[in-house]
C-alpha positions, 0 to 999 in steps of 0.5 A, spaced: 911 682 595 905 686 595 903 690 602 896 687 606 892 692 609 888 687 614 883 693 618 878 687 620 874 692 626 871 696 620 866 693 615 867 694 607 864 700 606 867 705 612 874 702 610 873 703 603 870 710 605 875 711 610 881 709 605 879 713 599 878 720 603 885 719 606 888 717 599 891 712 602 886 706 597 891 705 592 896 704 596 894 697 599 892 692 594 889 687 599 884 689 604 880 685 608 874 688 612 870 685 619 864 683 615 869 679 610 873 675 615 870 669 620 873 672 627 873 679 627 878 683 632 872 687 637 874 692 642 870 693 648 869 701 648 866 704 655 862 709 653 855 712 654 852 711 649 853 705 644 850 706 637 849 700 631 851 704 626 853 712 624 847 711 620 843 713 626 837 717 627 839 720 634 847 722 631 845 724 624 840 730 627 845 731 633 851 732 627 846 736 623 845 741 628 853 743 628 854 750 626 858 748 619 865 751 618 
């Protein structure tokens, strides 16, 4: 029986990056990702700032000033 990856608090494009990046995409032949199931699992995070997406303006300027390695 094939292995079902069901990581729903992740929309399609971060889990397929995600799983690409890690070499594991092959490895689950399903995935099913939050923007394609009815109720997907939500976790509430405290923290002090919140943002929509990683494609923020504020974060990408914030990352882009890390000194590269």
């Amino acid at each position: 029986m094939d292995e079902l990856l069901r990581l729903v608090n992740s929309p399609r494009a971060l889990l397929d990056a995600a799983l690409v990046r890690g070499g594991l995409s092959e490895m689950f032949p399903v995935k099913l990702a939050a923007d394609e199931v009815a109720a997907p699992k939500h976790q509430d995070f405290p923290a002090d700032v919140v943002i929509e997406s990683l494609r923020d303006e504020d974060l990408l300027a914030w990352v882009r000033g890390w000194p590269r390695r």
